[in-house]
C-alpha positions as CSV (number, residue, x, y, z in Angstrom):
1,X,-12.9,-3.4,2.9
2,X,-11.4,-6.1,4.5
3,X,-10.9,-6.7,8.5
4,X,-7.9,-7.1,9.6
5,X,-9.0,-9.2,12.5
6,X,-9.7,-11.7,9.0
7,X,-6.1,-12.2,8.1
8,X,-5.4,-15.1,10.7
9,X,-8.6,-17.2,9.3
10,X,-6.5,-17.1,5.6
11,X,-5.6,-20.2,5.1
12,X,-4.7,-20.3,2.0
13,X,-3.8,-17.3,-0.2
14,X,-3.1,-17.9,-4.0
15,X,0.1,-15.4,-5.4
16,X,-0.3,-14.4,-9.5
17,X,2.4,-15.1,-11.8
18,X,2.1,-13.8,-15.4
19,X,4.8,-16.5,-16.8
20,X,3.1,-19.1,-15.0
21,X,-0.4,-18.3,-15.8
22,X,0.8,-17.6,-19.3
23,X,-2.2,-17.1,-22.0
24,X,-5.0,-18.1,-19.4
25,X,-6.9,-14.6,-18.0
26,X,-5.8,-14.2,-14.8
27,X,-9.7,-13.5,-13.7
28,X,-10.7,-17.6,-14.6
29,X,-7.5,-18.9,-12.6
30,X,-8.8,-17.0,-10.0
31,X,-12.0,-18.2,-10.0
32,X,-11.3,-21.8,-10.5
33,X,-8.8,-20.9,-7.3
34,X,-11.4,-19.7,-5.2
35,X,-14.2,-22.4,-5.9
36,X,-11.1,-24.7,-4.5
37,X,-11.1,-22.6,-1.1
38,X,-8.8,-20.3,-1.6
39,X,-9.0,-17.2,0.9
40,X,-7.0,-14.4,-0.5
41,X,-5.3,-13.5,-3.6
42,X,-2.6,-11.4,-4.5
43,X,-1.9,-9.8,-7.9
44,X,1.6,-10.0,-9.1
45,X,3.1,-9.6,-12.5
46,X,6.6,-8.3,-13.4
47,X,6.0,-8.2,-17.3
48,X,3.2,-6.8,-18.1
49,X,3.2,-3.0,-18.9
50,X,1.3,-0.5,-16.8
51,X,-2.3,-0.8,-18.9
52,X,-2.3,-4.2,-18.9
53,X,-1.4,-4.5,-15.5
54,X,-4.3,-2.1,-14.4
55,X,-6.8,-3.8,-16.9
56,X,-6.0,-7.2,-15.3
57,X,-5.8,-6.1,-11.9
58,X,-9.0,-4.5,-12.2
59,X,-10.5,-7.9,-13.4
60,X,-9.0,-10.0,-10.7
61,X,-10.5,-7.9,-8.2
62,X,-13.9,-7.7,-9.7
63,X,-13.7,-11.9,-9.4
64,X,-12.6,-11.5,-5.4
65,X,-15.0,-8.7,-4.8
66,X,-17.7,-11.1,-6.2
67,X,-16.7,-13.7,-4.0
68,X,-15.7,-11.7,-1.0
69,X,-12.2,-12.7,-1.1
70,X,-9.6,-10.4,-0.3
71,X,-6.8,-8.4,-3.0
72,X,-4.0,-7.3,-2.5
73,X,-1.3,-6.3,-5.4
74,X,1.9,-7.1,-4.4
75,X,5.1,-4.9,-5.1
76,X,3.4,-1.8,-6.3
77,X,1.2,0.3,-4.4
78,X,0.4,2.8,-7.0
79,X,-1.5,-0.6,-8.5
80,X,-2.9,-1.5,-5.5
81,X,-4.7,2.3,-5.5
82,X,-5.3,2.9,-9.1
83,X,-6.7,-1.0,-9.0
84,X,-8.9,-0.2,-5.0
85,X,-7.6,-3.2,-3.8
86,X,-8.1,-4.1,-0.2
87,X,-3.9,-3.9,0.1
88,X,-1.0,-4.1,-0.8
89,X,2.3,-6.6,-0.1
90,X,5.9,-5.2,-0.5
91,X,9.3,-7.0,-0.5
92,X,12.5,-5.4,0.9
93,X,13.5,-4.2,-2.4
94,X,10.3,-2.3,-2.9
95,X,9.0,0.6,-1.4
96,X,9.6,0.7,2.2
97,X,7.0,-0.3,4.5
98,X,6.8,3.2,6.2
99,X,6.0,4.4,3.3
100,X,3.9,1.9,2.3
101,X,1.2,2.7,5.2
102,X,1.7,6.0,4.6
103,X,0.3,6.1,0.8
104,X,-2.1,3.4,1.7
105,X,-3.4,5.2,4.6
106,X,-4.9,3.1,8.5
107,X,-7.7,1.1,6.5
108,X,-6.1,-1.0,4.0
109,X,-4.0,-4.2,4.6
110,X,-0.5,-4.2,4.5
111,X,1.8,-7.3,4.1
112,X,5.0,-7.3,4.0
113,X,7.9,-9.7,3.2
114,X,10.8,-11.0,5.7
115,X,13.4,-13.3,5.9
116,X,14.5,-12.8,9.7
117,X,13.6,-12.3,13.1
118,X,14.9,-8.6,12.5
119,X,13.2,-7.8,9.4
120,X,9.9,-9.0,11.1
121,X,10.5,-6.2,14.2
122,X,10.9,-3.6,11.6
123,X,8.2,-4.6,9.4
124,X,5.7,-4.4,12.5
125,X,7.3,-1.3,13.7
126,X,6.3,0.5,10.0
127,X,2.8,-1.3,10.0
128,X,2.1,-4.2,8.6
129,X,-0.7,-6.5,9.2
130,X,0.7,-9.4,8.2
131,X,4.0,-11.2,6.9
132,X,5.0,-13.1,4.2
133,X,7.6,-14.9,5.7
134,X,10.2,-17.1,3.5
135,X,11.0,-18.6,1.0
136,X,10.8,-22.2,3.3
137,X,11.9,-24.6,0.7
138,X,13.4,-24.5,-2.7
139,X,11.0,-22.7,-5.3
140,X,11.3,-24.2,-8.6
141,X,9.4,-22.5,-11.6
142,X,7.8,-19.2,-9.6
143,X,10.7,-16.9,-8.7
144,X,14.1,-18.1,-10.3
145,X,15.8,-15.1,-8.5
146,X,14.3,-16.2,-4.8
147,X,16.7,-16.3,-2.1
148,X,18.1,-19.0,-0.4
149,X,15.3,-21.3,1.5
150,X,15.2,-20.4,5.2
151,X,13.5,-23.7,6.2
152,X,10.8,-24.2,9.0
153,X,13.5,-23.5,11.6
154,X,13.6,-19.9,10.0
155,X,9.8,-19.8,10.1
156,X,9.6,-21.0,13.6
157,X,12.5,-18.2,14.5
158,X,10.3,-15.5,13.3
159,X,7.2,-16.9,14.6
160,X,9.0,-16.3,17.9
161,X,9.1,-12.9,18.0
162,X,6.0,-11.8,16.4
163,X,2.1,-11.5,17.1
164,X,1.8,-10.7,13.8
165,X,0.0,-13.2,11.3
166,X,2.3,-15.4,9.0
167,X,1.8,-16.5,5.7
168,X,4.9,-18.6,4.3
169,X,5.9,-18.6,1.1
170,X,8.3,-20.8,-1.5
171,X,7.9,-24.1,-2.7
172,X,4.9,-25.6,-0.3
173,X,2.4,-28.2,-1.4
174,X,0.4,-30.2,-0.2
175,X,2.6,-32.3,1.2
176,X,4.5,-30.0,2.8
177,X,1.8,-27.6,4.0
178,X,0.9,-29.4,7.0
179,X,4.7,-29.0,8.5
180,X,4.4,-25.2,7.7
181,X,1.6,-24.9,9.7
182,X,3.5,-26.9,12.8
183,X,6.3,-24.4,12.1
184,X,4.0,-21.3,13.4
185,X,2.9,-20.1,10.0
186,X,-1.1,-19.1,10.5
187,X,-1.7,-19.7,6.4
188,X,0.7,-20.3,3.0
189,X,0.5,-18.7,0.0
190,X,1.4,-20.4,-2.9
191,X,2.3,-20.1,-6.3
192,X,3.0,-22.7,-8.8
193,X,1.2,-25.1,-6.3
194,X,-2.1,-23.9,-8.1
195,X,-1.2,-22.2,-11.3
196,X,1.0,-25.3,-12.5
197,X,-1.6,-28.0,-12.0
198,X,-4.0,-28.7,-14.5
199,X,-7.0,-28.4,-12.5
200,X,-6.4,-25.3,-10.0
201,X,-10.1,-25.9,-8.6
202,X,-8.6,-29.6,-7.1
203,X,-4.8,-28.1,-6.4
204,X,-6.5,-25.5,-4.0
205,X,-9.0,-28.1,-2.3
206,X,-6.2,-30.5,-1.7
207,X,-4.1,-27.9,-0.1
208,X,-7.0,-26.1,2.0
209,X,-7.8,-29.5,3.7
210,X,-4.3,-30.4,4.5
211,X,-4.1,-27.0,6.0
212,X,-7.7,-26.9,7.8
213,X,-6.6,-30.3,9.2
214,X,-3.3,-28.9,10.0
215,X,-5.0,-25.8,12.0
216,X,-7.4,-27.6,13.9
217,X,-5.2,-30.2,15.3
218,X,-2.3,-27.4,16.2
């Protein structure tokens, strides 16, 4: 299982999308992903039906547990249990964080997804590990229904008021991920940034230097 203490070395964490990832098994995305450097991977897929989702979800955390990355399944905890994943991540429209812990008991990982300074207080108070905190820019492709971009003003407002680790989320490449980074976040997690390029082994590398570089000199 993973260490918490491990979530503020993730770097760079690699977010499934079935209409994205579109015929190609989710399992060789995510190992092309990892062999780029990508630290942690979360399942997601809003399409699917509930044995396909448990099928895949099995086989993308066989390809982590192979390569000692860490899974989480985002939005669904049942999946993340039926699936033994190391976690779990929930928006605020799913399942409430309390309850989230709850089901998934002190040992796994529990991210969670904020917007504000207020929803990060609550999120801590009901126990998560870590936040997903955006989206920063415009996110074009992933998530047409994502809210408006909070910037790296809104990132840095959060980071503020929380010890928690931060991963931000919505439209960062590598161009942009060096200015998350400055903003407070302690990784990114991204999701057409890997799964649209045509080689996801060389969209992760270029990202996971820009972000090393980017932690070590901040």
């Amino acid at each position: 299982m993973t260490l918490r203490s491990d979530i503020r070395r993730w770097r760079l964490c690699l977010v499934l999308d079935r209409a994205l990832a579109g015929a190609r098994p989710y399992a060789d995305i995510v190992s092309a992903a990892i062999a780029g450097g990508v630290d942690a991977v979360q399942f997601r897929d809003k399409q699917s039906d509930g044995r396909r989702l448990l099928e895949d979800a099995i086989a993308v955390g066989e390809v982590c547990r192979q390569n000692s990355i860490p899974f989480l399944v985002n939005d669904r905890v049942d999946l993340a249990l039926a699936a033994d994943a190391d976690g779990a991540h929930v928006g605020q429209d799913d399942i409430p964080a309390a309850a989230a812990r709850r089901l998934l008991g002190p040992d796994r990982i529990l991210g969670v997804s904020v917007r504000s300074a207020e929803e990060a207080r609550r999120a801590a108070a009901d126990g998560a590990d870590y936040l997903g905190v955006g989206p920063i820019f415009e996110a074009r492709g992933s998530k047409p229904d994502a809210a408006p971009p909070i910037s790296l003003a809104g990132l840095s407002a959060v980071w503020r008021i929380t010890s928690l680790p931060i991963l931000a989320i919505g439209g960062i490449h590598a161009g942009s991920a060096a200015a998350v980074i400055r903003a407070g976040a302690t990784g990114v997690a991204v999701i057409s940034a890997i799964l649209s390029a045509d080689d996801a082994t060389a969209a992760a590398r270029a990202l996971k230097d820009k972000l090393d570089t980017a932690s070590a000199d901040s």
